[in-house]
C-alpha positions as CSV (number, residue, x, y, z in Angstrom):
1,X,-16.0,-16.1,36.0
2,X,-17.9,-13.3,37.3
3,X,-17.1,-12.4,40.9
4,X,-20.4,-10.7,42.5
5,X,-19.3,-10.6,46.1
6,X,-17.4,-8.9,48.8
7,X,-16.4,-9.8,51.8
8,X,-16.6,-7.5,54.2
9,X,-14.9,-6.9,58.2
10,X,-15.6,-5.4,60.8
11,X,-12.7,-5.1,63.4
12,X,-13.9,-4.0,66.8
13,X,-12.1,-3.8,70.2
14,X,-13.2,-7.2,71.4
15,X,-14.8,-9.3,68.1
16,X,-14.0,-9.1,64.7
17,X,-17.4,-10.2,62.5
18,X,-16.9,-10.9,58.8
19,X,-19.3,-11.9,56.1
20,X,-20.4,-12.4,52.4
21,X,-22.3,-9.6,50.8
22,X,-23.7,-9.3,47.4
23,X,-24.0,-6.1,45.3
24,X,-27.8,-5.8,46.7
25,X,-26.3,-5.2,50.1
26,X,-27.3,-9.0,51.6
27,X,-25.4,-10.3,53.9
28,X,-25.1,-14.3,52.5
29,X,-23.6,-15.6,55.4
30,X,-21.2,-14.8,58.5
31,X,-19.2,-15.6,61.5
32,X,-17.4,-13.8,64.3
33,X,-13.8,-13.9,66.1
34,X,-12.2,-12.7,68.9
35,X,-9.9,-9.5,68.1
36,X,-8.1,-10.3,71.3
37,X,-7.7,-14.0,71.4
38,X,-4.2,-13.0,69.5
39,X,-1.7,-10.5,70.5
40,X,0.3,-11.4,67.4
41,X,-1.4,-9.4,64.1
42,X,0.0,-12.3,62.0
43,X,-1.5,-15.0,64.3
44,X,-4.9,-13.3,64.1
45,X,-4.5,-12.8,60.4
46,X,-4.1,-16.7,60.1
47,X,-7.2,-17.2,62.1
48,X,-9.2,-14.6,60.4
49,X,-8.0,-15.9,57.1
50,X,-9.1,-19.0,57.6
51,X,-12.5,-18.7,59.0
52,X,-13.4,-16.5,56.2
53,X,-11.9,-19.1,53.8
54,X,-14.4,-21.4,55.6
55,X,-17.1,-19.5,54.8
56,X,-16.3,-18.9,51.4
57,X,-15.9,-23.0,50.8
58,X,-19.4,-23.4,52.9
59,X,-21.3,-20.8,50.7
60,X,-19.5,-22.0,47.2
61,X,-18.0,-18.5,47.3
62,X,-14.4,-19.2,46.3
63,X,-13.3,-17.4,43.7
64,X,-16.5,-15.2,43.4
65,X,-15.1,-12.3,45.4
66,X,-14.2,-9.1,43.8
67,X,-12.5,-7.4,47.1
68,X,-12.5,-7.0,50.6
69,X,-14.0,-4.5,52.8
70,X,-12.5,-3.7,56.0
71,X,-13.9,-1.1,59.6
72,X,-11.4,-0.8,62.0
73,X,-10.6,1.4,64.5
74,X,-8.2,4.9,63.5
75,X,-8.3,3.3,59.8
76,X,-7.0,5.7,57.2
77,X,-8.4,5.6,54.3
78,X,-5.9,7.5,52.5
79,X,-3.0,5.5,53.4
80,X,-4.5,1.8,54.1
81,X,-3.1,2.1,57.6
82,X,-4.2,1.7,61.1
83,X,-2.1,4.6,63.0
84,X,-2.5,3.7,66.2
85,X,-4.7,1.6,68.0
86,X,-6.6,2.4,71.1
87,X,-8.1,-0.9,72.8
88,X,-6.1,-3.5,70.6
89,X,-2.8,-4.4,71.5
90,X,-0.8,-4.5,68.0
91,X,2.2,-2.8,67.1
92,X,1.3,0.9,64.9
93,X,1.5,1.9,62.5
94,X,0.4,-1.4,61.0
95,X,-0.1,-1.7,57.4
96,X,-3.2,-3.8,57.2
97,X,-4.8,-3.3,53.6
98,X,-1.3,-4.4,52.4
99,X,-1.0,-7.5,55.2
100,X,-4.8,-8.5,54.0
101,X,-4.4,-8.7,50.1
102,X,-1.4,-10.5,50.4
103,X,-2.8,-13.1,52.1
104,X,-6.2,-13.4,50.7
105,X,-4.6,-12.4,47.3
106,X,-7.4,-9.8,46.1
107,X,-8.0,-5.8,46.5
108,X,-8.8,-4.7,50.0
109,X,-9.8,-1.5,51.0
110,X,-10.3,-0.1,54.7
111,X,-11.5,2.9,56.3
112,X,-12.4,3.9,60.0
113,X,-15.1,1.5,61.3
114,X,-17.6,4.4,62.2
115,X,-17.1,5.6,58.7
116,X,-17.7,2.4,57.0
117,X,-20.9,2.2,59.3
118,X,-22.3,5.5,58.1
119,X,-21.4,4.5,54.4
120,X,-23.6,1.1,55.0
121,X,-26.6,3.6,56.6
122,X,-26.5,5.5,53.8
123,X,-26.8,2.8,51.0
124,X,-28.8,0.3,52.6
125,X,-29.9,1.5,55.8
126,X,-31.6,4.2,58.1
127,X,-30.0,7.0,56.3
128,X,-30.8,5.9,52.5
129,X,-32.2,9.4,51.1
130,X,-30.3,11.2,54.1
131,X,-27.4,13.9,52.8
132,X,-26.5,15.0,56.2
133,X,-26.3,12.9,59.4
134,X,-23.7,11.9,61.9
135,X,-23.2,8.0,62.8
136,X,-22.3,6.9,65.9
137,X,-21.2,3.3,67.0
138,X,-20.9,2.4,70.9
139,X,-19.0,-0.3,71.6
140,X,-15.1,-0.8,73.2
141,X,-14.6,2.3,72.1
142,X,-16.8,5.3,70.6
143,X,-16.3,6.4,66.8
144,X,-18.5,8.6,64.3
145,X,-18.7,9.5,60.8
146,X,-20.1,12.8,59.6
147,X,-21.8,12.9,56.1
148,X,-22.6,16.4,55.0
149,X,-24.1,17.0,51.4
150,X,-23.9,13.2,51.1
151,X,-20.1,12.8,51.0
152,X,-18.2,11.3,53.9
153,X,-16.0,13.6,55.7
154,X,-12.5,12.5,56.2
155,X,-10.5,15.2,56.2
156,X,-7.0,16.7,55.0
157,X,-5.7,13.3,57.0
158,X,-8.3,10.7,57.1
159,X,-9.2,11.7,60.8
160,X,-12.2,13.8,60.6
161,X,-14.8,13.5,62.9
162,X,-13.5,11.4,66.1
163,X,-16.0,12.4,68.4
164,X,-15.0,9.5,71.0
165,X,-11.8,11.5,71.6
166,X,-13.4,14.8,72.1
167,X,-12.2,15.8,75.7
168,X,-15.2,16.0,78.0
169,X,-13.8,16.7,81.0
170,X,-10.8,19.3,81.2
171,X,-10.0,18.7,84.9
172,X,-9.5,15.4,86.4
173,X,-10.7,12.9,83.9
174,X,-10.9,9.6,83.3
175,X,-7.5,8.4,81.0
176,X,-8.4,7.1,77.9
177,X,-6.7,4.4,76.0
178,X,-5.4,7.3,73.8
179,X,-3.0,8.8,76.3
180,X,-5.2,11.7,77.5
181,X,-7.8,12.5,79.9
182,X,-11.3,13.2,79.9
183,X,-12.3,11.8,76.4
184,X,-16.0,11.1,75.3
185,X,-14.7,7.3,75.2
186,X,-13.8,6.7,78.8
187,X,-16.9,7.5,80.0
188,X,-19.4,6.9,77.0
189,X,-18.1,3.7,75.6
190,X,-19.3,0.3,77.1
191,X,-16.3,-0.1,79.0
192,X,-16.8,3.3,80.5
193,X,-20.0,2.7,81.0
194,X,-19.3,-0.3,82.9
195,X,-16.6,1.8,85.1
196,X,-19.6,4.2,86.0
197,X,-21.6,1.6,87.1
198,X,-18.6,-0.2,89.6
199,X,-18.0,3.3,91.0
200,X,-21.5,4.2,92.0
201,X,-21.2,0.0,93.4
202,X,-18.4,1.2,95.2
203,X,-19.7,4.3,96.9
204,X,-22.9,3.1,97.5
205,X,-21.3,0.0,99.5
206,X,-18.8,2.1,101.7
């Protein structure tokens, strides 16, 4: 039986979204859960395992998918790890890509989430045609993935490119869900957007 879809997952800071793709690049169907609704990786895996077996069943897709996809946050590609983890509290280093086949039982493959954005630009989207550009996601947290002379650049280590934890502010910054102080992501992501906002709220109401 030929198998002409992927599934493909996109693990952000506060949703996870998932959905059926074929080798065009159409999205058949998907569905969304909340990253944070479990603070036990193996309870969250359940869930996420079985909503995307629901999809599957609801779009006659079971059995017709060659592998899975997976974006998430400080993904190596190299290694199928997530090394640490910023805005999601699961114990690192966490061996997803080995956690994921075994429980959906077919090949998985991740990478950083900003990476696997700028490889989806670059096939199907704003940067088809492009050899060099630089994509950036804002969301939790802020990541980026660098093409240059149309390969993706990851690095001696998988960790290329981070712009979100690129310190911004030397003296007195914000501390980032990193450890340090001052990164890109505490002020530029939507939560530290949202920060800004309450302290200008704040001053402006004393």
């Amino acid at each position: 039986m030929s198998k002409p879809y992927v599934v493909g997952i996109d693990i952000g800071g506060t949703n996870t979204v998932f959905g059926i793709v074929d080798a065009r690049g159409v999205v058949i169907a998907s569905s969304s859960i909340k990253t944070l609704k479990h603070s036990d990786v193996n309870a969250y895996l359940d869930e996420l395992y079985n909503e995307v077996t629901r999809l599957l069943v609801a779009n006659d897709a079971v059995d017709k998918v060659h592998g899975i996809g997976i974006g998430a946050p400080n993904a190596n590609y190299y290694t199928g790890m997530i090394e640490k983890l910023v805005n999601i509290p699961w114990p690192t280093p966490l061996p997803l890509v080995q956690m994921v086949s075994d429980k959906f039982g077919i090949p998985v493959a991740i990478t950083n989430d900003a990476n696997a954005a700028a490889i989806g630009e670059m096939t199907y989207g704003a940067a088809r045609g492009l050899k060099d550009f630089i994509m950036i996601t804002l969301g939790t947290g802020v990541g980026s993935g660098i093409v240059i002379n149309g390969q993706l650049v990851y690095g001696h280590d998988g960790f290329a490119g981070e712009l979100g934890h690129t310190i911004m502010k030397r003296n007195n910054g914000r501390l980032c869900g990193c450890g340090r102080t001052g990164c890109l992501e505490a002020y530029c992501s939507a939560s530290g957007v949202a920060r800004t906002a309450r302290e200008f709220l704040e001053i402006r109401t004393e």
